[in-house]
C-alpha positions as CSV (number, residue, x, y, z in Angstrom):
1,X,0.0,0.0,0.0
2,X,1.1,3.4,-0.8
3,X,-0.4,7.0,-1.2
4,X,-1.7,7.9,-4.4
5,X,1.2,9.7,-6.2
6,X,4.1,7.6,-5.0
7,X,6.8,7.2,-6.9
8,X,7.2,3.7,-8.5
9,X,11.0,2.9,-8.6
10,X,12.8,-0.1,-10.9
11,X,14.3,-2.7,-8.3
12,X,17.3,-2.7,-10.8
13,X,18.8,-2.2,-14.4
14,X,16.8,-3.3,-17.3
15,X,14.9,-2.5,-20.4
16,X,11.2,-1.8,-20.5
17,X,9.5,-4.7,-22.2
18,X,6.1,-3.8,-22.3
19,X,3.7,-1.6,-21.5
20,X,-0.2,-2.3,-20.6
21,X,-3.4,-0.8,-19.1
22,X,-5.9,1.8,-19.3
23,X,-6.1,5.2,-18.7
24,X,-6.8,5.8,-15.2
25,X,-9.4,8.7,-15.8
26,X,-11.7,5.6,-16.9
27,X,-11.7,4.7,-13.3
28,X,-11.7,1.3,-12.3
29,X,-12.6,-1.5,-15.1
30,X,-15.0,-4.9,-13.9
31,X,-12.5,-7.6,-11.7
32,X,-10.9,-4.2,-9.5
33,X,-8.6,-3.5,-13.0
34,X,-7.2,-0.2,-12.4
35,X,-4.3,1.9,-14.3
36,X,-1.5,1.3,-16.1
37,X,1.1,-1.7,-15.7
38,X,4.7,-1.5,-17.1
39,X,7.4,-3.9,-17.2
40,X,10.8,-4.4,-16.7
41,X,13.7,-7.3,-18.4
42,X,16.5,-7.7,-16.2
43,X,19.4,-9.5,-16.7
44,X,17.7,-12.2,-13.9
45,X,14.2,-12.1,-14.7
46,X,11.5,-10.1,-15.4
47,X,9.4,-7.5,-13.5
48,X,6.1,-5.9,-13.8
49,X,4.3,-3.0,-11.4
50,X,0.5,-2.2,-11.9
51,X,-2.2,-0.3,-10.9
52,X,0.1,3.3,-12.0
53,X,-1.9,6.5,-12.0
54,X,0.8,7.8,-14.7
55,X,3.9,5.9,-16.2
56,X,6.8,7.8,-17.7
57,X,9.0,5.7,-19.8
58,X,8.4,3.7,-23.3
59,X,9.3,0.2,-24.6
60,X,12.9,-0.5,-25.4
61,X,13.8,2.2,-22.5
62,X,16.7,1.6,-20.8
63,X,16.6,2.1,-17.3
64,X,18.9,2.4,-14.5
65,X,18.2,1.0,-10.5
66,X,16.2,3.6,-9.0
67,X,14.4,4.9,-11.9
68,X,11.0,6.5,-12.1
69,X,8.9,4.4,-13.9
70,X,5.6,6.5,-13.1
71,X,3.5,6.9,-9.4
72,X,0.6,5.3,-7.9
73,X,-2.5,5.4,-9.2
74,X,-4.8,7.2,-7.3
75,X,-7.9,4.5,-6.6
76,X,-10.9,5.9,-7.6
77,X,-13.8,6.8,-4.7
78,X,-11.4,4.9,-1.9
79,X,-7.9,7.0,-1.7
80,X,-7.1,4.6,1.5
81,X,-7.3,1.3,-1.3
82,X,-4.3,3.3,-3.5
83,X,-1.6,0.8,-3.7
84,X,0.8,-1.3,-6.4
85,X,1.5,-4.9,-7.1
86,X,5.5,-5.7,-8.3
87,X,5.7,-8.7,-9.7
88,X,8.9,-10.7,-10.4
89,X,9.6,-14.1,-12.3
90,X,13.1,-15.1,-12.9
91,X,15.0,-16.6,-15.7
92,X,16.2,-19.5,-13.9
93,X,13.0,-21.2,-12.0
94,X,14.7,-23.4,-9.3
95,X,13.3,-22.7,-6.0
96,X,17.1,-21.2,-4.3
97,X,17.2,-19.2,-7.2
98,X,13.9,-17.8,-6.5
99,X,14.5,-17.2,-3.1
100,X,17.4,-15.1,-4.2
101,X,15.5,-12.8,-6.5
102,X,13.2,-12.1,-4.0
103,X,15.9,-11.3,-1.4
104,X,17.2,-8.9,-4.2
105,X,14.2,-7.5,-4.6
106,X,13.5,-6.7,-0.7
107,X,17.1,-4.6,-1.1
108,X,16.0,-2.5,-4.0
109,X,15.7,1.4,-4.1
110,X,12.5,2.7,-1.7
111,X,11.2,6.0,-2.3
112,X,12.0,7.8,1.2
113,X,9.2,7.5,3.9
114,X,7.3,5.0,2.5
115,X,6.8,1.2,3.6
116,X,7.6,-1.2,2.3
């Protein structure tokens, strides 16, 4: 959970892969679909973040740790609900591996002030 109009950092390097969603001025879609998701190839896996009130980078971007990708979304009629999701899935797929990545991921850049 975050505030509405928190920065949405890159855990590390990469290149932006993708991007997906809707406009968030078209409020919240049926099955709590909300904003826009982008995502992020790493050399170890791949990342996505979701529910982004505004994203500011294009595919084939390449992106340093620490970059602004965009900010949460703020969640139509229920501010308190404003949050992301960051996803990961690595390359490799063995269990110690994973545990890893996740470990990595719990070390990345945090926007100052905010949990987690």
């Amino acid at each position: 959970m975050a505030p509405g109009g928190t920065r949405v950092l890159t855990p590390e390097a990469g290149v932006i892969s993708r991007l997906s969603g809707h406009d968030p001025a078209l409020g919240e879609l049926p099955g709590a679909v909300f904003g826009w998701s982008v995502y992020l190839t790493t050399a170890r896996g791949f990342f996505f973040a979701t529910h982004l009130g505004n994203r500011h980078v294009h595919v084939g971007q390449e992106l340093d740790a620490g970059s602004i990708v965009g900010h949460v979304g703020h969640w139509p009629r229920d501010p308190a609900r404003s949050h992301t999701h960051l996803g990961f899935t690595a390359h490799t797929g063995s269990r110690p591996a994973s545990v890893h990545e996740i470990e990595a991921v719990a070390r990345a850049p945090r926007v100052p002030g905010h949990w987690p």
